[in-house]
C-alpha positions in Angstrom: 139.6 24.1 14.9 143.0 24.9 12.9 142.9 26.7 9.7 143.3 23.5 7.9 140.1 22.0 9.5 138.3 24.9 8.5 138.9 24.9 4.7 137.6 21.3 5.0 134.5 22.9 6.5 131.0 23.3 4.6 131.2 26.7 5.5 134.2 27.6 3.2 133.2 25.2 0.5 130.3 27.3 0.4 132.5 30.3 -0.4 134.6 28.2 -2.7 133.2 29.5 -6.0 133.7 33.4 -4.9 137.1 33.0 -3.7 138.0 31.3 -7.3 135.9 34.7 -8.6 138.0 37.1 -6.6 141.4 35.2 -7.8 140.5 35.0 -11.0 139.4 39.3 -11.4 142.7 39.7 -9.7 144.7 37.7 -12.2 142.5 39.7 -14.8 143.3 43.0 -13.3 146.8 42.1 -13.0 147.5 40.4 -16.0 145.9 42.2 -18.5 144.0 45.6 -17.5 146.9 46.7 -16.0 148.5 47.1 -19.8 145.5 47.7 -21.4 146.7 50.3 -23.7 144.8 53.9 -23.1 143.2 56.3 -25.9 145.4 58.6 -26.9 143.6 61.8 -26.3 144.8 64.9 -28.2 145.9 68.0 -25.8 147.5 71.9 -25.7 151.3 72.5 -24.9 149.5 75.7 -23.6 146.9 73.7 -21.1 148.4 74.4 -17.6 146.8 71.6 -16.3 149.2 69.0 -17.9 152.6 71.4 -16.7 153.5 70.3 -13.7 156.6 68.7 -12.5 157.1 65.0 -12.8 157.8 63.2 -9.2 160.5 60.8 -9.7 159.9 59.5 -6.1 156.2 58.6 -5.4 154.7 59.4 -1.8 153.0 55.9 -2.2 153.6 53.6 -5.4 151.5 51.6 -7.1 153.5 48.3 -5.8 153.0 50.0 -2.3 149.6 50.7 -2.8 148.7 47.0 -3.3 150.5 46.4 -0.7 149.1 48.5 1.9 145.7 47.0 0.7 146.7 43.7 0.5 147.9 43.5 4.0 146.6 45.8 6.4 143.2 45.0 6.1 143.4 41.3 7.1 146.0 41.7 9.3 144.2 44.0 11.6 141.0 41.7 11.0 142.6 38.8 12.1 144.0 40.5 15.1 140.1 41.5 16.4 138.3 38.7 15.1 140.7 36.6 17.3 140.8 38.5 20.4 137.2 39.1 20.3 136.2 35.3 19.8 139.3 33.9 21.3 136.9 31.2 22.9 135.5 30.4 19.8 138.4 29.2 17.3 136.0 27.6 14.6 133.7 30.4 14.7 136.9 33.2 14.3 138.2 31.5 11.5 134.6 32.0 9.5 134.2 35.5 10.3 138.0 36.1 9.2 138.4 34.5 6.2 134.5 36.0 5.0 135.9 38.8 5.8 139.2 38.8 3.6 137.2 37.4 1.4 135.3 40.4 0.7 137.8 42.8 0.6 139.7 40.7 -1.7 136.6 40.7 -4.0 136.2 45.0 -3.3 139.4 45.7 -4.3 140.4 43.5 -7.2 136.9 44.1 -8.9 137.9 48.0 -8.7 141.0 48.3 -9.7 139.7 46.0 -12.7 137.1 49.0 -13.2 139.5 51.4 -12.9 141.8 50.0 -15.3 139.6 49.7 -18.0 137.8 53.5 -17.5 141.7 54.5 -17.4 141.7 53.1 -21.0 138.6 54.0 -22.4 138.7 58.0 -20.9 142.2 58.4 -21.8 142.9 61.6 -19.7 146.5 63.0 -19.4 148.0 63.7 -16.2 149.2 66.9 -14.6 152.8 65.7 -15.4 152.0 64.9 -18.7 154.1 67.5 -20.9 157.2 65.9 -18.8 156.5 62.8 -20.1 155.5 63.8 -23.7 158.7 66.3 -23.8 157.1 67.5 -27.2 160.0 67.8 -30.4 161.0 71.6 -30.4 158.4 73.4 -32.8 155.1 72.1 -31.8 152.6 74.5 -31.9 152.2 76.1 -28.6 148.2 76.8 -28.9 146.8 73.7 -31.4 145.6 70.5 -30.7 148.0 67.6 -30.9 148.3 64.2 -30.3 151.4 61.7 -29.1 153.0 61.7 -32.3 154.8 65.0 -31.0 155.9 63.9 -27.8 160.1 62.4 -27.6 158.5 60.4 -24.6 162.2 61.0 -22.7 161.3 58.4 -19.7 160.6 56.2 -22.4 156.6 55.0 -24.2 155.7 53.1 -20.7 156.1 55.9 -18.8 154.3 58.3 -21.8 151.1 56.0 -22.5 150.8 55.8 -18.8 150.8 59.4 -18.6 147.6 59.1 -20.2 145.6 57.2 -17.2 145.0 59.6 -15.2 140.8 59.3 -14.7 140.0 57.9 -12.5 142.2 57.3 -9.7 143.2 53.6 -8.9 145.2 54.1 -5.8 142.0 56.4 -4.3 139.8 53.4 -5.7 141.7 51.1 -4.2 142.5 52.4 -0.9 139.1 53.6 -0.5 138.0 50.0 -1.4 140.0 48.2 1.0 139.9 50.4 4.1 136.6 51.8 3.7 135.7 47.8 4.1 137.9 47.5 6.8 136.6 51.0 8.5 132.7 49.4 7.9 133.8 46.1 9.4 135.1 47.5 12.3 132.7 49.8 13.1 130.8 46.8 13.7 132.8 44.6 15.2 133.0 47.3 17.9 129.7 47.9 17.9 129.4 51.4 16.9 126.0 51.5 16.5 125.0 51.3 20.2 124.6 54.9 21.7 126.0 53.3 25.0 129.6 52.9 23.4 132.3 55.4 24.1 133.5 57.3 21.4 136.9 56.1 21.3 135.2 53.1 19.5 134.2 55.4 16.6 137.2 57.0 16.6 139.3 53.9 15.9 136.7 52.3 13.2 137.1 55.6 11.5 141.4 55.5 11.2 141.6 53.0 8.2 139.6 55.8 6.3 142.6 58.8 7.4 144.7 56.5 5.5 142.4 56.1 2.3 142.5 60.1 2.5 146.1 60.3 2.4 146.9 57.7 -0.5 144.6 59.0 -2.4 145.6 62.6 -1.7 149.3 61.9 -1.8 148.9 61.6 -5.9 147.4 65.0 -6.2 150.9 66.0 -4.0 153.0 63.9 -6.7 151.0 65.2 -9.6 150.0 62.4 -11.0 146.2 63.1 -10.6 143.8 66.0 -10.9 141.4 66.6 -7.9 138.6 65.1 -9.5 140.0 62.2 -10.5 140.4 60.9 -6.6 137.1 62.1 -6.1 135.7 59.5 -9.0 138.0 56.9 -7.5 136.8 57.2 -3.8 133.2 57.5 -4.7 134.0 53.7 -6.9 136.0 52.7 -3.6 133.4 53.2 -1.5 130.7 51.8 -3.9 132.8 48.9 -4.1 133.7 48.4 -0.3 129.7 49.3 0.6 128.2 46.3 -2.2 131.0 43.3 -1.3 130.4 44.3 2.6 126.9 43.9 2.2 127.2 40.8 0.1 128.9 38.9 3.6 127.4 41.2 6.3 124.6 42.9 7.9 124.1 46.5 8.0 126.3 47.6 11.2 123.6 48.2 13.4 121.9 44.8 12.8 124.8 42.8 13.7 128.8 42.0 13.2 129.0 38.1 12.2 128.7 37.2 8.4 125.4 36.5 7.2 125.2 32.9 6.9 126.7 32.2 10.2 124.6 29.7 12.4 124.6 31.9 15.4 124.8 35.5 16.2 127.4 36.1 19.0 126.2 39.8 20.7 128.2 42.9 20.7 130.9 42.2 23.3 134.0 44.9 24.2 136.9 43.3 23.3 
């Protein structure tokens, strides 16, 4: 069966109204909470938290960061869901495309979330001062708002500066691999004792790289520790609820839930 057979099937159709969910939260999370402008919280010249250099170069942008998420994860699930049911054509394009589907739906419903607690929460980031580049004068030891800052890189850069809680590329990356990292543990079956550890090993990879986005923006300085911590633990809550909307708990099984037949656990 070709992809184009598929979508004809009633087996997308029945998927139909949360793809046009997931496409719509993702033209919302684009469109709009990414601008939504944040609360302008008031902050110390003397707060050493806020002091730190501001990376011109990124480890990983935000561009990049969408982009990793974007691709990886259904490139690599299209490369075992095809391999592993390479006899089954109709059947591999069902568990694929549920399974894009769902991290599609993890990671544009939180980065929405993050965007809007960005907002709301209003906290500055590490490189904030930079950004401000408060007039000469300020007082040193007072609580001030914007209306001192020169904003040097210009008032994108400086309102931005005020979205640092929670983290959206930990959110995000934690979102979309720890799906991925979930999916393949049971794709490979993980959950029988009998399986060499190898197995484990590679279901647990996509998470190394959720580890080092996320901690690559505490190296840039462009979030406190705690901040990625919020965003993985909404990552992960977010990857755990739309994985468990489309599939079974890994031990029980690998296929989607509404699939007509459950294939058994099978090496690739």
């Amino acid at each position: 069966m070709s992809l184009a057979a598929y979508v004809r099937s009633p087996r997308f159709r029945r998927h139909f109204p949360d793809w046009i969910a997931a496409i719509l939260i993702t033209v919302f999370f684009l469109g709009v909470a990414e601008h939504i402008v944040p609360f302008h919280r008031q902050f110390k010249l003397s707060d050493p938290t806020i002091q730190h250099p501001f990376a011109l170069v990124e480890r990983v942008s935000g561009p990049e960061c969408l982009v990793l998420a974007a691709f990886i994860p259904p490139i690599v699930m299209a490369l075992v869901t095809f391999i592993k049911h390479r006899n089954r054509p109709d059947h591999a394009w069902h568990v694929w495309t549920v399974s894009v589907l769902g991290v599609f739906l993890a990671v544009s419903t939180v980065g929405t979330a993050t965007d809007i607690l960005k907002a709301w929460i209003g906290r500055p980031r590490p490189d904030f001062l930079v950004r401000c580049g408060p007039r000469q004068g300020t007082p040193f030891d007072e609580y001030v708002t914007a209306e001192v800052c020169t904003a040097p890189f210009g008032m994108m850069v400086l309102e931005d500066g005020m979205r640092s809680t929670p983290s959206g590329h930990s959110a995000i990356s934690f979102a979309a691999f720890g799906f991925l990292s979930a999916w393949l543990a049971a794709q490979f079956g993980v959950a029988a004792t009998e399986r060499p550890i190898h197995w484990h090993f590679a279901a647990l990879l996509p998470l190394v790289l959720a580890f080092y986005v996320a901690l690559s923006r505490t190296q840039d300085y462009r979030h406190h520790f705690v901040d990625i911590i919020l965003g993985a633990f909404l990552g992960i809550g977010a990857a755990t609820t739309c994985y468990r909307k489309y599939f079974p708990a890994i031990s029980e099984g690998a296929d989607p839930l509404d699939s007509a037949d459950q294939e058994p656990q099978l090496p690739l």
